[in-house]
ZADO-915249 format. One record per residue (C-alpha): x, y, z; residue number from 1. Coordinates in pm, whole numbers, m for minus. Layout:
! ZADO-915249
<rec u="X" v="Y" w="Z" nr="NUM"/>
...
This chain:
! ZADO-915249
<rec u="10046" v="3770" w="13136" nr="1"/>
<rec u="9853" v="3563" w="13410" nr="2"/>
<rec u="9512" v="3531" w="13320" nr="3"/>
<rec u="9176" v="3549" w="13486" nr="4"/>
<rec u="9003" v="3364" w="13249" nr="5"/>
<rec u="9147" v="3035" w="13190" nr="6"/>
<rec u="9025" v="2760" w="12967" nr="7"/>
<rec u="9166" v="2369" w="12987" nr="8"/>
<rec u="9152" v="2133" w="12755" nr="9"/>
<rec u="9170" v="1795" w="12890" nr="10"/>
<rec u="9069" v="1496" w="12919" nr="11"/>
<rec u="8762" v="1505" w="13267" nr="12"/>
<rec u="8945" v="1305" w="13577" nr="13"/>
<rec u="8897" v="1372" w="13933" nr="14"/>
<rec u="9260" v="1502" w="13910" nr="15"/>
<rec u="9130" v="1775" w="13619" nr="16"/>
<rec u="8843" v="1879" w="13840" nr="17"/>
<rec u="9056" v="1922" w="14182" nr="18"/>
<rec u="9302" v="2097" w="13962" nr="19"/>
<rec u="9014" v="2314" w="13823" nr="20"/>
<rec u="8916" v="2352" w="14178" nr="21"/>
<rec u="9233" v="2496" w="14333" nr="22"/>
<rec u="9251" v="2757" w="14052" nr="23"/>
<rec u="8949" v="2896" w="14096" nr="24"/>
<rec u="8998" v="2959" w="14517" nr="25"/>
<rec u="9337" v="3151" w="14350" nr="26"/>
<rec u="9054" v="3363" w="14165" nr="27"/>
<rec u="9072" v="3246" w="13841" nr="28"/>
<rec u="8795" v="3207" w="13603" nr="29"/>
<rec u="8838" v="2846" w="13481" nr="30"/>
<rec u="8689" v="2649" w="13239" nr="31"/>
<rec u="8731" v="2257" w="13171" nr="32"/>
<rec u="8677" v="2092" w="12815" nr="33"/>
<rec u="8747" v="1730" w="12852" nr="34"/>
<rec u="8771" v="1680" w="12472" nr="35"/>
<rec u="8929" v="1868" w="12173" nr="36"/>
<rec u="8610" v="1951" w="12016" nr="37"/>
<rec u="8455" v="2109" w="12304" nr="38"/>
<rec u="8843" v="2305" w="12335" nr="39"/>
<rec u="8765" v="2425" w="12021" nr="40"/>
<rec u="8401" v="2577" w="12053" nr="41"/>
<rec u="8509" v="2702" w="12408" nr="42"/>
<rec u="8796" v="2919" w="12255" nr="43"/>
<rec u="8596" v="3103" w="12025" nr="44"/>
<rec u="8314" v="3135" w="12316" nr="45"/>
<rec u="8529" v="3227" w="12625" nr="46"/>
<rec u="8770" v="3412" w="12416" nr="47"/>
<rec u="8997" v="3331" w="12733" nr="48"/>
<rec u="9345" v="3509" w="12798" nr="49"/>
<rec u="9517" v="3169" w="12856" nr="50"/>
<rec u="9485" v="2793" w="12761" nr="51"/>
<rec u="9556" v="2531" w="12872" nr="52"/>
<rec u="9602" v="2218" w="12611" nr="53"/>
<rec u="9651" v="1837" w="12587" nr="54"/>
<rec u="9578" v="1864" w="12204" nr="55"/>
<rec u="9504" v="1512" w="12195" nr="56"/>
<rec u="9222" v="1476" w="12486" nr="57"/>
<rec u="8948" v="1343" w="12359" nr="58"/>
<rec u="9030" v="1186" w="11999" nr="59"/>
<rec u="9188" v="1560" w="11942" nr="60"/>
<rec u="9464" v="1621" w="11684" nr="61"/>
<rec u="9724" v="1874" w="11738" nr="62"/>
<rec u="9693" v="1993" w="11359" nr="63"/>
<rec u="9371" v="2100" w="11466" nr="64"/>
<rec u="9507" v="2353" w="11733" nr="65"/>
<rec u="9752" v="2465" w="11488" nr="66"/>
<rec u="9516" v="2615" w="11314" nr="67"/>
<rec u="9270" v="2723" w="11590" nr="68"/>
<rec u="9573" v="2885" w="11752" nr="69"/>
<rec u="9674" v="3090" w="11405" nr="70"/>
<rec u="9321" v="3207" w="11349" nr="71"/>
<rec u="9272" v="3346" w="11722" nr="72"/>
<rec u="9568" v="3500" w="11814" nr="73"/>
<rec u="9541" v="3702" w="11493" nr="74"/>
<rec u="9249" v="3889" w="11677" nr="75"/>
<rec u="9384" v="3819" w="12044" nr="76"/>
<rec u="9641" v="3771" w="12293" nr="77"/>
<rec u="9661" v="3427" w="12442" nr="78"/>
<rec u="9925" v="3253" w="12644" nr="79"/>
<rec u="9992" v="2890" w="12582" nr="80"/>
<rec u="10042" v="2576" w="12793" nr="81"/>
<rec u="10099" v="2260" w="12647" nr="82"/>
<rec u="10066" v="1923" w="12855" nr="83"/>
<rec u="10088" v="1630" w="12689" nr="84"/>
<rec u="10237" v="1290" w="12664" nr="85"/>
<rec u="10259" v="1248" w="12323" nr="86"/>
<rec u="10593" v="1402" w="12181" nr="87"/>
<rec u="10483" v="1494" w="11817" nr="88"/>
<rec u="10212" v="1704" w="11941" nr="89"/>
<rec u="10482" v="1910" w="12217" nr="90"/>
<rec u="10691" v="1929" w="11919" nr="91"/>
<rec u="10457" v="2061" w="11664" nr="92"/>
<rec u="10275" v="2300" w="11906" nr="93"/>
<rec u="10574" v="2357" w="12156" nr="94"/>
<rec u="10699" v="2702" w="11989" nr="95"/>
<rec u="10355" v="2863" w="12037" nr="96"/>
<rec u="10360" v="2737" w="12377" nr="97"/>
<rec u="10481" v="3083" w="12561" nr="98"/>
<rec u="10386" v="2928" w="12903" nr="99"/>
<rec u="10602" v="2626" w="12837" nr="100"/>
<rec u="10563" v="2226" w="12745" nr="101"/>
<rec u="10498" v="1976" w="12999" nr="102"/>
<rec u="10480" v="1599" w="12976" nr="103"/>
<rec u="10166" v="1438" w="13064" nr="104"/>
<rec u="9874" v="1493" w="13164" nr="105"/>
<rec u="9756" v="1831" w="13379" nr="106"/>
<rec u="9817" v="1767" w="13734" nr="107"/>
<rec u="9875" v="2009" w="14064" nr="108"/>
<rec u="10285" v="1988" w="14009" nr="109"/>
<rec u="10278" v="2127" w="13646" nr="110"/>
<rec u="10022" v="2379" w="13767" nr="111"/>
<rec u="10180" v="2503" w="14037" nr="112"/>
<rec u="10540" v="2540" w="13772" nr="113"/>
<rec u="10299" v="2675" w="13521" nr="114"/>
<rec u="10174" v="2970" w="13765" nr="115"/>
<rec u="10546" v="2983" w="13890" nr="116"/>
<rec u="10681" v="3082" w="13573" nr="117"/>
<rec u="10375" v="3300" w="13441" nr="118"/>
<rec u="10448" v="3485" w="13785" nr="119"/>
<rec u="10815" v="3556" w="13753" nr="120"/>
<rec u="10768" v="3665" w="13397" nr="121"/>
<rec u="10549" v="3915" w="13485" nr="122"/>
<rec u="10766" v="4050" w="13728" nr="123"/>
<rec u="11012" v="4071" w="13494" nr="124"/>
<rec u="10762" v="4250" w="13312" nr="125"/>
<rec u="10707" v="4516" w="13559" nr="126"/>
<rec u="11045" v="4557" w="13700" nr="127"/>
């Protein structure tokens, strides 16, 4: 389900904050972590409905999420994104990843499929 309150992990560029930017004029509550341990604290903080993830910004390890990822959805719903470059970390997160697996980083094209496909599932959803 499309979130309100939206948490991204990844690593701070000008692109991450426009990104950031455009989401929240769509009236999202969003929330940049440019490194893995601030992704971490920030999940258990904003308990957020959807993430986000480049498990490896900042000197992150996907491992890490695994287990992050386990712990919270026992408690919570949370739909998945995973953009990253690095193919080990797709692979070993990419079945959790309910909102799909992009290569590379976050940018406004694999946002706007991200919201695309979040949106038509829904719809399905409903009708």
């Amino acid at each position: 389900m499309l979130s309100s309150r939206l948490l991204i992990v990844a690593s701070e560029t000008e692109e991450q904050r426009r990104v950031c930017e455009q989401l929240a004029v769509l009236g999202l509550d969003v929330h940049l972590a440019g490194t893995g341990a601030a992704g971490l604290l920030m999940l258990g903080h904003l308990q957020p409905d959807a993430l986000i993830l480049d498990p490896c910004a900042g000197r992150g390890r996907a491992s890490d999420w695994v287990r992050a990822l386990e712990r919270y959805r026992g408690g919570r719903a949370l739909s998945l994104a995973i953009t990253s470059s690095d193919p080990k970390s797709r692979q070993l997160l990419g079945a959790d990843a309910d909102l799909g697996t992009y290569e590379g980083p976050l940018n406004s094209r694999n946002i706007a499929e991200l919201l695309s496909s979040a949106l038509d599932a829904e719809l399905d959803e409903v009708g």
